[in-house]
N, C-alpha and C positions, 0 to 999 in steps of 0.2 A: 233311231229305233222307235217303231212307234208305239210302243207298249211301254217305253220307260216309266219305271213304277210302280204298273199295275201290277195287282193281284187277279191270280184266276183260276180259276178249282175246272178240270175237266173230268168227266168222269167217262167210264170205258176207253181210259187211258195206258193201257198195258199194253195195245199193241193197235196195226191198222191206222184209220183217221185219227184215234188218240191220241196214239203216241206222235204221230206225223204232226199233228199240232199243239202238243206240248212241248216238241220239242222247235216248232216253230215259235210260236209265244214267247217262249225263253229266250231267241235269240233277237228277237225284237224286244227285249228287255223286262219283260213280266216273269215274275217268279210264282211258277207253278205247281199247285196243287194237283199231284196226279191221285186219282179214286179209282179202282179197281175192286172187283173180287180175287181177281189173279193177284197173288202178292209176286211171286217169284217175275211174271210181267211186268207187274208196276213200279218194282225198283230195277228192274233193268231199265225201264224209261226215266226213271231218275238218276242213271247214272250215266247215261247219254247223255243225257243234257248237263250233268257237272262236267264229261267230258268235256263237252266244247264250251265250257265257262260258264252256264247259267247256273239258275239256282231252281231248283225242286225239291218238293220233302211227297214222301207217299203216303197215304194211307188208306187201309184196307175199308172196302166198301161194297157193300152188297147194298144197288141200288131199291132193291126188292123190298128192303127193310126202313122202316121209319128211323127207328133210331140209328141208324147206320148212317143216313143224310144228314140228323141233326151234329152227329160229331162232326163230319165229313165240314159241314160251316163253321161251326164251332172253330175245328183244328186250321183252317184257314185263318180265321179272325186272331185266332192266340197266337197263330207263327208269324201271320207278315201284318198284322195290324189292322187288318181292314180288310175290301171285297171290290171288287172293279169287274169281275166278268165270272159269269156261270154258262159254262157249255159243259149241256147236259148230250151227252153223246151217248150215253152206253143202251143197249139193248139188249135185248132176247128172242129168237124164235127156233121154232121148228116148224118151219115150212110144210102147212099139207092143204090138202083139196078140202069142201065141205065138210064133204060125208065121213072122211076120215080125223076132221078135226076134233077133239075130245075137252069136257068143259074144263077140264084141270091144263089144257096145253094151252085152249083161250085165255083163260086167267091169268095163267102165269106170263102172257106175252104183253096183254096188259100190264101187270104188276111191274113187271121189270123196263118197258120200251114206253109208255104213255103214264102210268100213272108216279113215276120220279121225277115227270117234268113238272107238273103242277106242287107235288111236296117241295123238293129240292129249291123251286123259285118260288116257293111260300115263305120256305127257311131263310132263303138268300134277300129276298129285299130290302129288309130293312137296314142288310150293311149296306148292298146296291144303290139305295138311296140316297144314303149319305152322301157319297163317291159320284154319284149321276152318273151308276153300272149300264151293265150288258148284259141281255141272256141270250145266247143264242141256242140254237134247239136243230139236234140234228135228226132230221126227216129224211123224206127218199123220194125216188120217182115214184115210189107207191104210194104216194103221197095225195097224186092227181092225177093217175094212169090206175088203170085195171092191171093185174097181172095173174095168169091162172095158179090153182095153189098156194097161193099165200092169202088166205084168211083171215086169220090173225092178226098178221103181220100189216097186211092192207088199212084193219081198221083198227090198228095202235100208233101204224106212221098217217094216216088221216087225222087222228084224233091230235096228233103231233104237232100240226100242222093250224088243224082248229085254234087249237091252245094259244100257237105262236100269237094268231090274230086276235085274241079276246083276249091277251096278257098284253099285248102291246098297248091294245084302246088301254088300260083299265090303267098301267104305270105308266106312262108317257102323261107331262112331258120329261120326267124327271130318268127314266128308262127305258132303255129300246131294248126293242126283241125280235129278233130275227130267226128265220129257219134256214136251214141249209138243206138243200133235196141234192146228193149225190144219184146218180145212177151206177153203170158198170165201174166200178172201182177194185186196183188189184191189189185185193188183201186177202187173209185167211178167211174171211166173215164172207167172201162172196161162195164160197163153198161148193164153188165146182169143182170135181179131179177128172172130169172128163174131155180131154182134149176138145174132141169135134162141138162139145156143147158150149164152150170159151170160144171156139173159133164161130159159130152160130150168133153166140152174142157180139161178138165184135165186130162180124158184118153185118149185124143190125144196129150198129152205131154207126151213124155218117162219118165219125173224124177217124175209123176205124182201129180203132184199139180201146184197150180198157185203161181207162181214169188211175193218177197216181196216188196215193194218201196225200204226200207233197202239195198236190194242188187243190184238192179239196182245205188244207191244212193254212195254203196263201188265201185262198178266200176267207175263210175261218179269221185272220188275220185283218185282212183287208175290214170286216166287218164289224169288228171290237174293235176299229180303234178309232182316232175324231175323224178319219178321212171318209168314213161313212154314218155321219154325224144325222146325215136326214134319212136315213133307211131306218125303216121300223116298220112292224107288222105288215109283213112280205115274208114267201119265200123264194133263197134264189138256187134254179139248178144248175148242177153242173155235173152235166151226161153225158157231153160229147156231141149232143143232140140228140139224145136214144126219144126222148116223148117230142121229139117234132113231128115223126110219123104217123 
């Protein structure tokens, strides 16, 4: 297993890429710290994963909030002893065009999607350091692609993205920090119900179909553990090939 032993706190872990890789982590032997604002999500994902033998404990987390991160490390450090990887996953948007974006939807997409990675892996270092941790930071293809209507969203997974790369210079050699850019992936969070507009996006992915949580969730994997021991401040996607276009 390649996680035996680790500790790893993910947050936007109730359901989607979270839960897919919390409950991956666990079974490659890391005992997970799932963070959530959803409670009634977040211990469903921890009870998945005691299903199939790992170990998780929940606790409720509004990334939004400073003091809600500091416990979030905190209740890591008191339960399993220590710190080995922070994937900071969770987000916020509401998707809209300029003109209709308003300064309280800007903020808040900040607040909750770009500015918890920089708190969160302020909090986490110094156990990370100990342990010669992992941050990894999940971003998007809006990452490094234009996409119409999402404003916000554009310049919180940029800023995501930045981060990764002036966290990595700044802790290395002692930390690496990696980004993760999903594209189409089929979760609740992709927020289409429109048939024809899902099958639009999926012929404009080359591998044609939309991405699993699953395999976002093995990369996720692949990249906390020593088998990607020289990867740091990068990111990597995984779209299907939706930005080769």
């Amino acid at each position: 297993m390649r996680l035996a032993g680790k500790v790893a706190i993910i947050t936007g872990a109730a359901s989607g890429i979270g839960r897919a890789t919390a409950l991956r982590f666990a079974q490659e032997g890391a005992r997970v710290v799932v963070a959530d604002i959803n409670a009634a999500g977040g211990e469903q994902t921890v009870e998945q994963v005691k299903h199939e033998g790992g170990e998780a404990a929940f606790i409720a987390t509004d990334v939004g909030v400073e003091t809600d991160l500091e416990q979030m490390v905190a209740f890591a450090v008191n339960m399993y002893g220590g710190l080995d990887i922070l994937h900071n996953n969770a987000y916020w948007t509401d998707a809209k065009p300029l003109l209709d974006t308003t300064v309280d939807n800007w903020q808040r997409t900040l607040d909750v999607t770009l500015r918890p990675v920089f708190l969160a892996s302020k909090l986490a270092v110094p156990h990370l350091r100990a342990r010669g941790g992992v941050i990894l930071n999940t971003a998007s293809v809006h990452s490094i692609i234009g996409i119409r209507n999402f404003i916000a969203y554009q310049a919180a997974k940029g800023g995501v993205l930045s981060l990764t790369r002036a966290l990595a210079l700044e802790l290395a050699p002692e930390i690496r920090v990696v980004a993760i850019l999903p594209g189409p992936i089929d979760t609740p969070a992709l927020g289409i119900d429109d048939k024809s507009a899902i099958g639009n996006l999926i012929t404009a992915t080359p591998l044609r179909r939309l991405g699993k949580p699953e395999e976002v969730a093995a990369l996720a994997a692949f990249l906390a553990s020593d088998e990607a021991a020289y990867i740091t401040g990068t990111g990597i996607v995984i779209d299907g090939g939706f930005t080769t276009q």
